[in-house]
C-alpha positions in Angstrom: 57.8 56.5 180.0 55.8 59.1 178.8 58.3 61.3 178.6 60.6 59.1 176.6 57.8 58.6 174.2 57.3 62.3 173.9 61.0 63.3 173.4 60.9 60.4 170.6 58.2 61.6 169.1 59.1 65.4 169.1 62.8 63.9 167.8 60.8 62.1 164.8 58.8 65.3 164.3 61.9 67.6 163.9 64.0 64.8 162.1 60.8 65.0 159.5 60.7 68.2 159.4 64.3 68.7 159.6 64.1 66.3 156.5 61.7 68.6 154.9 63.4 71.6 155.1 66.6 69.8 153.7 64.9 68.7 150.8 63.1 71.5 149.8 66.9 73.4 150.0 68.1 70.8 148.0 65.1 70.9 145.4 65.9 74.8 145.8 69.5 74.3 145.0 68.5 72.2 142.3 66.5 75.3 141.1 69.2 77.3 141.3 71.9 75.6 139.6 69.3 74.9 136.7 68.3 78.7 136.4 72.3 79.4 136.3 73.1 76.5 133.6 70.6 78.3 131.4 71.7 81.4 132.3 75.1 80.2 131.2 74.0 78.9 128.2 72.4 81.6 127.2 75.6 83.9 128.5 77.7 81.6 126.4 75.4 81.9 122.9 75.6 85.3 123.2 79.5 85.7 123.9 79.7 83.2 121.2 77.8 85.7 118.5 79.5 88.4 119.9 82.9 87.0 119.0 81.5 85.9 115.8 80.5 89.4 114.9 84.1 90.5 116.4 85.4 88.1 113.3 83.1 89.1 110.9 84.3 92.5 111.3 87.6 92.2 111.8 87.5 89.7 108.2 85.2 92.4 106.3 87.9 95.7 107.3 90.8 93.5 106.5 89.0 92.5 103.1 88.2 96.2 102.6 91.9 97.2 103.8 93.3 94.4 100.8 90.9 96.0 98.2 91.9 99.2 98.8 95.7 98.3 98.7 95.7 96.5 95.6 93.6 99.7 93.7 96.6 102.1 95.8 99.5 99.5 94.0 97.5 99.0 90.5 97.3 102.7 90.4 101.4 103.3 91.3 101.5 100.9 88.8 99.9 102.7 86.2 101.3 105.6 87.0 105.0 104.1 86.7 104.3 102.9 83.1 102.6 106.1 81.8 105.3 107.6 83.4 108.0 105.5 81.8 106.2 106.2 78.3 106.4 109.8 78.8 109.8 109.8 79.2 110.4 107.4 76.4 108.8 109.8 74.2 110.9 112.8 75.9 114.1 110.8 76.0 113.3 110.9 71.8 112.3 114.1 71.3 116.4 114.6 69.8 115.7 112.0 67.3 112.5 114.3 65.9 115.1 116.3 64.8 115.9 114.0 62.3 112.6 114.5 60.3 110.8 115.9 57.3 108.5 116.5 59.8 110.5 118.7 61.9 111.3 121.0 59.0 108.1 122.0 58.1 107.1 122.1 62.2 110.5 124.4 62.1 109.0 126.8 59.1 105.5 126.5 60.3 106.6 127.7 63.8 108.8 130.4 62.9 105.9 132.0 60.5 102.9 131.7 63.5 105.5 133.7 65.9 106.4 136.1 63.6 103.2 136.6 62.7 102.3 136.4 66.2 104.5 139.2 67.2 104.6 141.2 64.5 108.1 143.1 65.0 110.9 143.5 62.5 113.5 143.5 64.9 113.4 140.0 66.2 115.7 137.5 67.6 115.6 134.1 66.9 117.1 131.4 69.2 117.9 128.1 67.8 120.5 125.6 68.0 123.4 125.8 65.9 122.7 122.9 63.9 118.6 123.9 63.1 120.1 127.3 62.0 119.5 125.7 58.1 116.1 124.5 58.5 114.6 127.9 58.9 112.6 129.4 56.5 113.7 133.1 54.7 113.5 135.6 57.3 112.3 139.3 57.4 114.9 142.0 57.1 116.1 143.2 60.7 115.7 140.0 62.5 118.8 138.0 64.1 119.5 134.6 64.4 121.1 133.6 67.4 122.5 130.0 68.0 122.7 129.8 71.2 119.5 128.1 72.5 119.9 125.1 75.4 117.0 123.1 74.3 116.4 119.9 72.1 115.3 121.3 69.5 112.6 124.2 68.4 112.7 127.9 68.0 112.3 130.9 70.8 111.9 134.0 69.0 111.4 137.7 71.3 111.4 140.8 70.3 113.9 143.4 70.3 113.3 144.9 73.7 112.6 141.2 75.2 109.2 142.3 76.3 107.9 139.2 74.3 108.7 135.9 73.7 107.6 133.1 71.6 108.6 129.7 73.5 108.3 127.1 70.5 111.0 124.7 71.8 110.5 120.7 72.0 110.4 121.0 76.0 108.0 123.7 76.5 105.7 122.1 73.7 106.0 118.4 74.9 105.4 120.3 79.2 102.3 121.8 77.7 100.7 118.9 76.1 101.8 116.6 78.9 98.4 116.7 80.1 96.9 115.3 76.8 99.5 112.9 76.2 99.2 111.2 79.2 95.6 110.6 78.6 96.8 108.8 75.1 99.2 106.6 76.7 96.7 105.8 79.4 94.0 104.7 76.6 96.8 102.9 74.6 97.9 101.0 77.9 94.8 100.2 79.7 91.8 100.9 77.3 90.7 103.3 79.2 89.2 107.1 78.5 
């Protein structure tokens, strides 16, 4: 019997120990899994500001992207209204003829490029019917009707070598500039 009661007590032994060891891989296990559930907590926090700072972005450069659009559209759409006064004010530059106004711009101009050029042998370009709203001119200089403009005077000299451009187009190109700054103020109040 001894040997029975040895081999049951070296089976008790290694089912305790056996016992042991299981428990202390289950408490291990336990360990483990509660290290990982952190570490997938923490994993998740993280992914989760991550993606939030994905959508913040993303939000702010679309913001930013809308911004700058509407400044690109409100700019077109200045530009299409100071551009639709300026041609307003071209498309009327035949009814200036009309004017007091134009008479005296007509004698005033004539005089400066005369004055300007100094020759007695001039030409002077106008349309047919301005022909009577210039002023008394010096002996030697020609009148020609035959300018293609809406208006104004072009007066050269003899050999062509100079030329006085004084018509409505060349006048209104050159103070485009400082006429669209007016309409600008007048539309949008601004300088």
């Amino acid at each position: 019997m001894g040997i029975e009661k040895l081999t049951s007590s070296l089976l008790e032994e290694a089912r305790e120990e056996a016992s042991k060891i299981v428990e202390a891989a289950e408490s291990h296990v336990r360990e483990m899994k509660a290290r990982e559930r952190e570490k997938m907590a923490g994993m998740e926090k993280q992914a989760e500001k991550e993606v939030g700072n994905v959508l913040k972005d993303q939000r702010n450069e679309r913001l930013a992207w809308a911004r700058l659009e509407a400044k690109r559209i409100t700019a077109e759409a200045r530009e299409d209204a100071i551009n639709n006064a300026i041609e307003d004010i071209f498309d009327s530059l035949g009814e200036i003829r009309k004017s007091k106004e134009y008479k005296d711009f007509m004698s005033r101009s004539v005089k400066a490029a005369m004055d300007e050029l100094q020759g007695e042998k001039l030409t002077v370009h106008v349309l047919k019917t301005d022909k009577k709203l210039l002023p008394k001119l010096p002996k030697g200089c020609r009148v020609l009707t035959d300018l293609d403009s809406l208006g104004g005077i072009m007066i050269e000299t003899g050999d062509g070598k100079m030329r006085a451009d004084l018509t409505l187009e060349t006048l209104f190109e050159l103070r485009r500039d400082e006429l669209r700054k007016k309409i600008s103020t007048e539309l949008f109040g601004e300088k």
